[in-house]
LOZA-127846 format. One line per field, with one value per residue: x, y, z of N, C-alpha, C, O in turn; residue in one letter. Coordinates in steps of 0.001 Angstrom, whole numbers, plus 500000, padded with zeros to 6 digits. Example, Ala and Ser with C-alpha at 12.3 -4.5 7.8 and 13.67 -1.06 7.14 Angstrom:
n_px [513190,512850]
n_py [494310,497750]
n_pz [507800,507080]
ca_px [512300,513670]
ca_py [495500,498940]
ca_pz [507800,507140]
c_px [513200,512900]
c_py [496700,500030]
c_pz [507800,507870]
o_px [514236,513409]
o_py [496681,501138]
o_pz [508465,508039]
code [A,S]
***
This chain:
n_px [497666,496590,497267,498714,498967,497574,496206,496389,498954,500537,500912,501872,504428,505588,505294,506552,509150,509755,509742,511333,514223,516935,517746,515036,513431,511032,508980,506713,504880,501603,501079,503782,504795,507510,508774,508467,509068,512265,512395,512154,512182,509365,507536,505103,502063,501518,503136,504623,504714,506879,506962,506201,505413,502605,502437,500249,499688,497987,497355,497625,497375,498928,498166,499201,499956,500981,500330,499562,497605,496496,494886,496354,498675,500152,500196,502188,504007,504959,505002,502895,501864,498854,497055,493627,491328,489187,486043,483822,480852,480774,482580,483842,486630,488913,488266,488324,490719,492193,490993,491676,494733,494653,494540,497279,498615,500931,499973,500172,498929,500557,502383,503325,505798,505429,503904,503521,503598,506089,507769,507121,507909,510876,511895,511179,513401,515124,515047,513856,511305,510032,511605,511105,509077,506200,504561,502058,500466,497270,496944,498256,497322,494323,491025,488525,486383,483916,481566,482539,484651,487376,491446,495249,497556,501255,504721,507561,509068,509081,506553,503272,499459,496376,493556,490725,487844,489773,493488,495154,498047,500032,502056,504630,506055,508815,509244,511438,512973,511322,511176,513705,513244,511963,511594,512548,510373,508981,506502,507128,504612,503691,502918,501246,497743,496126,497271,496965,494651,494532,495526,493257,491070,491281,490999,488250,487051,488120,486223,483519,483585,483945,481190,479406,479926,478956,476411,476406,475426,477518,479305,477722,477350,479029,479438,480705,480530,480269,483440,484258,483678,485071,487768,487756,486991,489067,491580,494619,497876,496752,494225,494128,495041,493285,490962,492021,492588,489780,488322,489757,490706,493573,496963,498250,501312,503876,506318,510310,511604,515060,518247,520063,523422,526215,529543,532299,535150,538665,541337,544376,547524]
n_py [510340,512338,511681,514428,515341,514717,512029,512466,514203,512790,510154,511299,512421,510499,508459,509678,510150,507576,507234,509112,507906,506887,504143,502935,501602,502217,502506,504138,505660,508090,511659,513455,517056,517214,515070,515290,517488,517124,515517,512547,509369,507037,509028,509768,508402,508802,507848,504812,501955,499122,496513,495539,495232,495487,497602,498455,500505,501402,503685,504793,506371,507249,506636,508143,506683,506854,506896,505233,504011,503738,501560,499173,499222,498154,495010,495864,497045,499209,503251,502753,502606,502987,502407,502711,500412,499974,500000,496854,497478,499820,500388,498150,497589,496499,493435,493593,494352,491694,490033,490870,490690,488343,486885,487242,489737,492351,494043,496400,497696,500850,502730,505526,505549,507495,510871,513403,516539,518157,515782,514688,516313,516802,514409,514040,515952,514512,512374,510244,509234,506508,505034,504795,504003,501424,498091,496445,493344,492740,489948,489272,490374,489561,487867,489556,489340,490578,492877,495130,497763,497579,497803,498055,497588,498549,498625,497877,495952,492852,492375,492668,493726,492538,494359,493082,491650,490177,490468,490212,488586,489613,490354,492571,494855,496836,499029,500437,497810,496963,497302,496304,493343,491608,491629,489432,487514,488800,488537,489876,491724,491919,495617,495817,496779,494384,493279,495013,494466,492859,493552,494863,493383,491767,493422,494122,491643,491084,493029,491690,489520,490135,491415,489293,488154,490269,492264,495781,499044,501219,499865,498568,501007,501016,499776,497031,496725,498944,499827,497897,498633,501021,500663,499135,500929,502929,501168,502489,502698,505140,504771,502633,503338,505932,503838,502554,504337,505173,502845,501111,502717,503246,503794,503395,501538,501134,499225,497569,494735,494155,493457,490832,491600,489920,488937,488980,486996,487216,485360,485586,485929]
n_pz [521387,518854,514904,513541,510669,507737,505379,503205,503032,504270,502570,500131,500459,501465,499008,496975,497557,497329,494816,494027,494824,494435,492786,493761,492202,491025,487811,487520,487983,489565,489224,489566,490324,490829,489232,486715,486355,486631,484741,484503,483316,483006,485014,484881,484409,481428,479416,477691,479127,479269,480875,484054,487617,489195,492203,495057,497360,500623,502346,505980,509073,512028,515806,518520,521777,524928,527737,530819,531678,528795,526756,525549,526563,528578,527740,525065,526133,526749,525832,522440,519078,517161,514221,512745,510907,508289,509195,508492,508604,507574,504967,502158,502030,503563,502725,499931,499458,500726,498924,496375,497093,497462,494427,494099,493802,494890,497750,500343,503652,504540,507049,509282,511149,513476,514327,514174,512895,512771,512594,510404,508601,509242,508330,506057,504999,505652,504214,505077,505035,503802,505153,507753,508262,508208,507057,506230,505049,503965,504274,506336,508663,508634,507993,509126,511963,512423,511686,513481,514939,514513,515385,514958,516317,517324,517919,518647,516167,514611,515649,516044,516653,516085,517036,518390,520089,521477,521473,518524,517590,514961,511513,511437,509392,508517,505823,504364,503501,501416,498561,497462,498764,498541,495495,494285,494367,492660,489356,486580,484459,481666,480210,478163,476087,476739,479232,480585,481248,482099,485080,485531,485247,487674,489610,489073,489328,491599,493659,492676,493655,496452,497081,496859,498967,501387,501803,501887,502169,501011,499811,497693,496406,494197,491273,489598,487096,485645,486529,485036,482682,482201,482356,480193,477989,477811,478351,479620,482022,483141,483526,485317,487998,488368,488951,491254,493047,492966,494118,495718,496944,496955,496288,493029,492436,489567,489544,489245,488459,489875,487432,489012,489285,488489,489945,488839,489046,489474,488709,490147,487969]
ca_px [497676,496001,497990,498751,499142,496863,496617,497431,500232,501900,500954,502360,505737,506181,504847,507445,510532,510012,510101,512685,514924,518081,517318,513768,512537,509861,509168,505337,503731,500785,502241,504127,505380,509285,509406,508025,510104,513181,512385,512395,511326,508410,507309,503462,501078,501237,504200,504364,505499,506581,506504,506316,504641,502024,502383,498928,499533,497293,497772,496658,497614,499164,497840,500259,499561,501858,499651,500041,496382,496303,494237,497371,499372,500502,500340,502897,505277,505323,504299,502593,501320,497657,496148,492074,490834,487894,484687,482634,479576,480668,483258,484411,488048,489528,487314,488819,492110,492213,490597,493118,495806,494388,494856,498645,498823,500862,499048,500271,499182,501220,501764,503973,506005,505612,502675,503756,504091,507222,508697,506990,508603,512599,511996,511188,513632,516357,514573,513583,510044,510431,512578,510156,507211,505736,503789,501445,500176,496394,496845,498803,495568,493416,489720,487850,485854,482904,481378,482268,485903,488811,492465,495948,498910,502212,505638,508867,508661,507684,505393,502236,498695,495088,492896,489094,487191,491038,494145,495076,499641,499942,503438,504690,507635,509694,508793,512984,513640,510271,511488,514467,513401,510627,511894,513267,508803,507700,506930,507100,503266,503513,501413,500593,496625,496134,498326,496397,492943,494175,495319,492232,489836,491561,490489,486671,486682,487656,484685,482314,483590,482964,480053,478325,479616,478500,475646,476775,475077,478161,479903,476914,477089,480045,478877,481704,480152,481232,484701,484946,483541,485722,488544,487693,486808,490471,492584,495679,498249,495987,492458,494106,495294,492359,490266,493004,492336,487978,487707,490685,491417,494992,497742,499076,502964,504707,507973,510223,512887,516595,519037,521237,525136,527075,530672,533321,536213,539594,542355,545673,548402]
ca_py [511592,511981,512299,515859,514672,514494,511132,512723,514734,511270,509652,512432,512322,508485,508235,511234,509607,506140,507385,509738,507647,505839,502668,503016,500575,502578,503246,504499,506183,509309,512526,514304,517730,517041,514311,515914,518883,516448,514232,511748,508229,506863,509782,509586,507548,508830,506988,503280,501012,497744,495153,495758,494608,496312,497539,498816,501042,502146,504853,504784,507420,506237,507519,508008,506542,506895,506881,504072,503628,503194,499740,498195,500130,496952,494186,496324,497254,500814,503471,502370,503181,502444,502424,501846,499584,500311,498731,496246,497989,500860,500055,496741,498119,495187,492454,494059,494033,490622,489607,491243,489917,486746,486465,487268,490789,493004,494877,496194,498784,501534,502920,506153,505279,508930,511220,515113,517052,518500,514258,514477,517588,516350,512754,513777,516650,513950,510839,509096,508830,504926,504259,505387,503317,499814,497842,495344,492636,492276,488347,488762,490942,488528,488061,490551,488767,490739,494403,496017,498275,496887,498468,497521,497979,497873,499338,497403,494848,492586,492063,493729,492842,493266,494308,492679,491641,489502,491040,488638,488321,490144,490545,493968,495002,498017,499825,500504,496660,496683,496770,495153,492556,491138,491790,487871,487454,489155,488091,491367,491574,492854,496486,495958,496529,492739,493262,496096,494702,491684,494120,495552,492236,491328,494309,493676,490174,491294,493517,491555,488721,490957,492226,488520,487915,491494,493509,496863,499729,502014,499107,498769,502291,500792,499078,496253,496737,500195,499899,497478,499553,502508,499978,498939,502572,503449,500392,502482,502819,506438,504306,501769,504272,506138,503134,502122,505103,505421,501450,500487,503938,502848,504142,502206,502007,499751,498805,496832,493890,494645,492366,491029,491864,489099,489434,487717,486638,486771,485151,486754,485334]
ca_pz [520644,517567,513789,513277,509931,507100,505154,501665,503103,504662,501440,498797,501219,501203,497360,496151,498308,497060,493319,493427,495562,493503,492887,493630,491320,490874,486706,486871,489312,489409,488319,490415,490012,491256,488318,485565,486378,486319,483415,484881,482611,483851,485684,485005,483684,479906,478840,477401,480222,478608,481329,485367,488591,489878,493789,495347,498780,501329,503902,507131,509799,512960,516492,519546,522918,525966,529103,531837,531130,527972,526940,525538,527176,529431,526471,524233,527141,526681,524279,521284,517878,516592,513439,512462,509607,508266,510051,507372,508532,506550,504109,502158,502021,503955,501938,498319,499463,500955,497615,495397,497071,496909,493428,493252,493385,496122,498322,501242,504449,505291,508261,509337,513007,513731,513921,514402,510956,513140,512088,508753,507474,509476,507632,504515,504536,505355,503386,506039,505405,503735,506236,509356,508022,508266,506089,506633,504128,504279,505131,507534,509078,508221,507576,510138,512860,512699,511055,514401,514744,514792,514812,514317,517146,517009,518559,518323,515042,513852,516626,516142,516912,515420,517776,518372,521461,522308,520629,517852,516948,513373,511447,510942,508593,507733,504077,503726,502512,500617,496567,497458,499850,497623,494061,493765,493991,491217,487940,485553,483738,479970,480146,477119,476665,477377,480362,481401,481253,483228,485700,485639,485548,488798,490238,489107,489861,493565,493597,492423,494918,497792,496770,496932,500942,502006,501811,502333,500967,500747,498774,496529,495414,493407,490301,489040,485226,485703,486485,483459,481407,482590,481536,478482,476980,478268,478909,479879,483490,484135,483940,486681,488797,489154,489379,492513,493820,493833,494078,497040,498299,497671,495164,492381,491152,488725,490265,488536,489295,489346,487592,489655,488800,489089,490147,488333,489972,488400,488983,489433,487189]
c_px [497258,496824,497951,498537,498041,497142,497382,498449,501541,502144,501630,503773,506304,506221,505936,508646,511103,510377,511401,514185,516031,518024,516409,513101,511408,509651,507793,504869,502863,501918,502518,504912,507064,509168,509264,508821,511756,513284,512469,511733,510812,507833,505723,503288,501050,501920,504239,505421,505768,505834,506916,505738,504166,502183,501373,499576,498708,497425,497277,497857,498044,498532,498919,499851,500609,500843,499573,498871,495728,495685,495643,498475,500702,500668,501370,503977,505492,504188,504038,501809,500251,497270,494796,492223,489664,486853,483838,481639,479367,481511,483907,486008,489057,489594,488028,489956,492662,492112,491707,494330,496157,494915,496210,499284,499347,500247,499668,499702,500040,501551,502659,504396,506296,504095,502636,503681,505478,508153,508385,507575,510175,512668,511879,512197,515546,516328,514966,512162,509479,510580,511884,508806,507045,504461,503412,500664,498478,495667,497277,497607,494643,491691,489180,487000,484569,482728,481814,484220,486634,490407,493819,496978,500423,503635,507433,508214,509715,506850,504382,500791,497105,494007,491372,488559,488893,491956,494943,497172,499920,501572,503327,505834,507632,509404,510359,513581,512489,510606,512829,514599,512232,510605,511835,511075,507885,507619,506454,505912,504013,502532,501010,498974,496019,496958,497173,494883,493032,494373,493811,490688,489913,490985,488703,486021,486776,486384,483683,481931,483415,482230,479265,478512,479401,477232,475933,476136,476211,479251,479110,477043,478327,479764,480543,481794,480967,482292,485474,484966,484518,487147,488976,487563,488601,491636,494208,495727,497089,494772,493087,494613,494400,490930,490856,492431,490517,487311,487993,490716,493188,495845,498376,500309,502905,506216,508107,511424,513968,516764,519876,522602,525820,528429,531519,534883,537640,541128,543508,547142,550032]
c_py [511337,512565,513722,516137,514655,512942,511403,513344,513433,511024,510365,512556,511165,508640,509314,510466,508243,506382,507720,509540,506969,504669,502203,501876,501179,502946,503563,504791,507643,510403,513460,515947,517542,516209,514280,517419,518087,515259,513085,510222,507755,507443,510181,508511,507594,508104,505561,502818,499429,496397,496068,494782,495641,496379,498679,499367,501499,502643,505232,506072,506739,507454,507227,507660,505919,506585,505449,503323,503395,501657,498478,498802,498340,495087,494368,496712,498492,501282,502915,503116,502625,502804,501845,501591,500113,499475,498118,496782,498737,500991,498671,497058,496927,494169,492816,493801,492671,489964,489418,490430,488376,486194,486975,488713,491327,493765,495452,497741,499556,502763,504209,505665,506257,509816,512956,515391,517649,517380,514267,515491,516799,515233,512636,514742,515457,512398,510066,508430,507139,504153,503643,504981,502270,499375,496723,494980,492294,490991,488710,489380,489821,489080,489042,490113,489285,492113,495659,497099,497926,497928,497362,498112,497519,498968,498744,496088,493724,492356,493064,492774,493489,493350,494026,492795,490990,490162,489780,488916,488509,490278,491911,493969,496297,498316,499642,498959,496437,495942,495643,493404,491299,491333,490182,486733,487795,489039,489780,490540,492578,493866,496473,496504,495507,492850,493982,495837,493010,492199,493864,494404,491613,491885,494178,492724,490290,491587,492779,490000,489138,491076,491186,488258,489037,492091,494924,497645,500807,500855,498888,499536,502032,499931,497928,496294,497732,500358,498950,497917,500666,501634,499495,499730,502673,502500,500715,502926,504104,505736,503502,502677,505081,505126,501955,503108,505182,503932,500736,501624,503448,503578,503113,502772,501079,499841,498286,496039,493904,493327,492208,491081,490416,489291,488435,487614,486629,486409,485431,485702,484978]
c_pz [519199,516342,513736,511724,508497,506290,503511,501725,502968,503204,500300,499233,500726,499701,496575,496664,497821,495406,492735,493851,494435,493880,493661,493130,490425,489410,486351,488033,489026,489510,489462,489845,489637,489673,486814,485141,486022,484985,483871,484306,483439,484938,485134,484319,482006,478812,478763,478242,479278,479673,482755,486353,489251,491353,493994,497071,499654,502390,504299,508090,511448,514549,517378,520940,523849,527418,529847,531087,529604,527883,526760,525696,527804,528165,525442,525284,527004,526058,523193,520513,517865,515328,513009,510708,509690,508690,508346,507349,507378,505073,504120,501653,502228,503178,500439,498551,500114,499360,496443,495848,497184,495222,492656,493175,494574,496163,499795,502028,504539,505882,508716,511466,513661,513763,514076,512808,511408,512392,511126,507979,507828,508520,506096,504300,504494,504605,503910,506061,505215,504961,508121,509350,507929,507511,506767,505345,505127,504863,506344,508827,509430,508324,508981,510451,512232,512131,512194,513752,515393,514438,514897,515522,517003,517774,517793,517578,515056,514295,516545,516826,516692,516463,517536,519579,522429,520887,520008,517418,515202,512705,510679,509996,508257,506464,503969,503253,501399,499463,496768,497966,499480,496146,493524,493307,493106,489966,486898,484752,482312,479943,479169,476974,476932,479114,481162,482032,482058,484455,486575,486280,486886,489873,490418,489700,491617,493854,493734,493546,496434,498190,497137,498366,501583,501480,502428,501538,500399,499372,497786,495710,493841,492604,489439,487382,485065,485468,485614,482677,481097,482021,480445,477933,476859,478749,479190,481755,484222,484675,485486,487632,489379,489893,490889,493346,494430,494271,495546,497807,498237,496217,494265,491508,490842,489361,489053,488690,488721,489179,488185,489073,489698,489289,489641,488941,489051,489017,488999,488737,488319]
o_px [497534,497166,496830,497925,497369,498278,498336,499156,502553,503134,501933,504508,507172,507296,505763,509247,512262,511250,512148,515121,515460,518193,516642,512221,510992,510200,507437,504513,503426,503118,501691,505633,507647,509584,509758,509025,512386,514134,513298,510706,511270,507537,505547,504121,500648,501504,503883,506618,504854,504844,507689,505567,504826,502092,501466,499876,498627,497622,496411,498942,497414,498468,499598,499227,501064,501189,499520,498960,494607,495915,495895,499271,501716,501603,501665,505095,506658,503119,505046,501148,500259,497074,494707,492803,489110,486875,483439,481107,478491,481045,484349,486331,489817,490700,488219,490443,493880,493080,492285,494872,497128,495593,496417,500341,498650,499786,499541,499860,500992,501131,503550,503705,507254,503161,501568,503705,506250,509107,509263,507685,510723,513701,512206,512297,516554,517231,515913,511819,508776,510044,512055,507813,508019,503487,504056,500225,498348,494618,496643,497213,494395,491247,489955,486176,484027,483805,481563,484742,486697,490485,493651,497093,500768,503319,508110,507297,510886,505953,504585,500846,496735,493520,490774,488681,489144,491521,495287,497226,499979,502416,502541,506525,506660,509305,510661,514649,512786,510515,512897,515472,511863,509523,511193,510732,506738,508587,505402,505943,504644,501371,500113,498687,495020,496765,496615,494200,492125,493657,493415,489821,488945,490543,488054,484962,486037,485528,482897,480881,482847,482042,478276,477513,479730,477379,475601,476057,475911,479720,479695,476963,478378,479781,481302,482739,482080,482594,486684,485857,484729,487603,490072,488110,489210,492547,495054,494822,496680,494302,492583,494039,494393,490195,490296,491795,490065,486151,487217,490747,493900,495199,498951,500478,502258,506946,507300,512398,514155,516272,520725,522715,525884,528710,531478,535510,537643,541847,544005,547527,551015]
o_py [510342,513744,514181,517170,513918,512510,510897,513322,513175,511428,509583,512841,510923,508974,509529,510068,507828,505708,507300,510298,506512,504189,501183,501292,500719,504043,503402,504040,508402,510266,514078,515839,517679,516955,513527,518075,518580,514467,512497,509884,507757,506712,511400,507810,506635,507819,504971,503102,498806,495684,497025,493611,496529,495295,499715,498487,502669,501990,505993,506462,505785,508681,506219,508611,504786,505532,504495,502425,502931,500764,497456,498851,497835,494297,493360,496502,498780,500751,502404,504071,501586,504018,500624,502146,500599,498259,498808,496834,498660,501672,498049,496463,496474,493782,491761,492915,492600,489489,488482,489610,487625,485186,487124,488887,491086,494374,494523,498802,498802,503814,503704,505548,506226,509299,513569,514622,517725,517742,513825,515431,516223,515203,511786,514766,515542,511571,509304,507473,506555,503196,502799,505315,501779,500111,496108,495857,491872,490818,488443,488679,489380,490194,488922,490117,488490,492701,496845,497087,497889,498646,496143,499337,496391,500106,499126,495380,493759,492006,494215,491644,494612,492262,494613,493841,491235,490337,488747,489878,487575,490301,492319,492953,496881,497226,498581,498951,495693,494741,494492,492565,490342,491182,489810,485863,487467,489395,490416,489351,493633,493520,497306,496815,495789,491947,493553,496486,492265,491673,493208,494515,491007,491286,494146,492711,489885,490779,492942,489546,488523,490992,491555,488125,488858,492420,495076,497359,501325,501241,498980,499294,502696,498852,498548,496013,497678,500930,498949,497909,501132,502186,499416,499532,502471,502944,499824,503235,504095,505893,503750,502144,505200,505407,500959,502761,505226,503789,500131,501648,503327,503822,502116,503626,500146,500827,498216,496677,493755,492372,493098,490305,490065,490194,487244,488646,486039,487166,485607,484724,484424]
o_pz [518529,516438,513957,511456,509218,506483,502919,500717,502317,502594,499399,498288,499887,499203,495375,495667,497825,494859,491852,493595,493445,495001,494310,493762,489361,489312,485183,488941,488238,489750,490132,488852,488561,488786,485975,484120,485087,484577,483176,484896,484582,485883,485151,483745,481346,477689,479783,478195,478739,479514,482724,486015,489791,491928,493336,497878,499280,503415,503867,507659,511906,514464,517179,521410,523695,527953,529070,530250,529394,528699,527398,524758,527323,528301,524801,524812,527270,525754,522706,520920,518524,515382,512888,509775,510676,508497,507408,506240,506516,504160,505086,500625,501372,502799,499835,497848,499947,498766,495890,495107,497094,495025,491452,492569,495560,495197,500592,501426,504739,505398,508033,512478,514433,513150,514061,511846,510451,511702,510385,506755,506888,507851,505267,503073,503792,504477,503717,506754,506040,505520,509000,509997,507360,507352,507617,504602,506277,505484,507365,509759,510552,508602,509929,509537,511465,512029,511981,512637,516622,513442,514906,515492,516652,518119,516838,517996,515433,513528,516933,517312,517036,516774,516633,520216,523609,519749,520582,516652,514401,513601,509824,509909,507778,505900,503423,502642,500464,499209,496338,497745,500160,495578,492541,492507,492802,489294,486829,484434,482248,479726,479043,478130,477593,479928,482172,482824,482431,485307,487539,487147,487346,490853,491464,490328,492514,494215,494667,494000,497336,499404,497770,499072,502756,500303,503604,500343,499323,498301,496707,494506,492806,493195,488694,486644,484541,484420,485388,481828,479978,481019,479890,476849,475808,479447,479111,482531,485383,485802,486581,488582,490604,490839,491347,494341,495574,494658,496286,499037,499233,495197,494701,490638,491317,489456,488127,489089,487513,489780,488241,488125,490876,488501,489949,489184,487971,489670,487886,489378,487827]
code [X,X,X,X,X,X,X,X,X,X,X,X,X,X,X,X,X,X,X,X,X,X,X,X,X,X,X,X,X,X,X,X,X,X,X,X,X,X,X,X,X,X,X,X,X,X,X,X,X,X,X,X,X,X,X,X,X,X,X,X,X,X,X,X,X,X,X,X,X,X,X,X,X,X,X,X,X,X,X,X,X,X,X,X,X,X,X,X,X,X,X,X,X,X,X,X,X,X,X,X,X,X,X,X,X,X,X,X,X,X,X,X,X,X,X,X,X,X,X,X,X,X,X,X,X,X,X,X,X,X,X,X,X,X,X,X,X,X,X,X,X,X,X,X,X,X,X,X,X,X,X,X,X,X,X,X,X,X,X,X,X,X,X,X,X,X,X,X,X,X,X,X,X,X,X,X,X,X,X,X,X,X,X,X,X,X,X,X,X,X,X,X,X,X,X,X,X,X,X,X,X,X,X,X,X,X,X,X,X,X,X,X,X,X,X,X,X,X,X,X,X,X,X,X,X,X,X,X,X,X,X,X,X,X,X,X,X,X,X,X,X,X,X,X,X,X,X,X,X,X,X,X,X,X,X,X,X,X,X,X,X,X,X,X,X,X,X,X,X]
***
């Protein structure tokens, strides 16, 4: 069965739930109505972030397949979920985000384990949508065989598996331990505009490393000068955000890592 779903609905669900959740992490993300209506600090882009870690999302749409006959119907043991990657032929999507997260930066897929808007309205109305989604790290993917189409299966986790000509053993994970479960990993960047424009150079430098193992003409149309330039005019969180958005196709927040509370012990007299 195919998403009912749109991908900016999922995405504007998840991306609104994760912000406005308590103890979120979240202190920068694109502007949402809800958090601008609530005041909420760090509720757009316009405001001076001191120090964070950037997290880069991309949302994919999941399809539903029950039928005996299904292809991996028999390989997954039941019903299963699918999501498509984009083919190399036509987009270097994969290739950028491999890249990027090559050099240190999270990145991850994610994936909704649902596909009605009947489950996307109940999940977000009881903030579940986090909870009801899976992420996948572009390594764990890995490099993409060949320009043809490839997708992504998965049911009961962490077992998933990337499909090619033979289906390849991928690791899946839950979004609901995300910030917490990966905080102790990140080193907080200074946004300063130095901060911002290393961001940013990370982002280019993917690009332009892409750009030399592909010929694509739809990735061409994307000039790497460009999106420095578009950086350097403007070195603040709005420029990387939209240049997340027309470069990866993916959203970018600043999280940011809790201290831990230590508990002191006291002895009773």
């Amino acid at each position: 069965m195919k998403p009912e779903m749109s991908e900016f609905s999922y995405g504007f669900a998840f991306t609104n739930e994760l912000i406005t959740s308590p103890g979120g992490h979240v202190i920068a993300a694109p502007e949402f109505p809800s958090l601008q209506k609530e005041g909420k600090p760090g509720g757009g882009y316009d405001v001076k972030i001191p120090f964070g870690s950037p997290l880069f999302l991309q949302f994919k749409l999941s399809h539903y397949l029950e039928r005996t006959n299904c292809k991996e119907y028999g390989l997954m043991g039941g019903a299963y979920y699918r999501w498509h990657l984009h083919a190399l032929r036509h987009s270097a999507q994969h290739d950028l985000l491999l890249e990027l997260e090559s050099r240190g930066n999270e990145i991850y897929y994610v994936v909704p384990a649902f596909h009605q808007t009947a489950e996307l309205n109940a999940h977000y109305l009881s903030k579940q949508i986090v909870e009801r989604s899976v992420r996948f790290r572009p390594s764990d993917i890995g490099v993409l065989p060949d320009d043809d189409e490839h997708y992504v299966v998965f049911n009961s986790l962490p077992l998933a598996y990337r499909c090619s000509d033979d289906p390849s053993l991928i690791k899946a994970q839950l979004m609901g331990d995300l910030l917490g479960a990966t905080q102790d990993r990140r080193v907080p960047r200074d946004l300063n505009e130095a901060g911002i424009h290393q961001i940013g150079q990370t982002i280019v430098d993917a690009l332009r490393e892409s750009r030399t193992r592909r010929s694509l003409v739809g990735h061409k149309s994307v000039n790497p000068d460009e999106v420095a330039r578009a950086i350097d005019d403007q070195p603040t969180l709005r420029t990387l955000a939209f240049v997340s958005r027309t470069v990866l196709d993916s959203e970018l927040l600043i999280v940011r890592r809790e201290p831990r509370v230590k508990r002191i012990s006291r002895k009773r007299g």
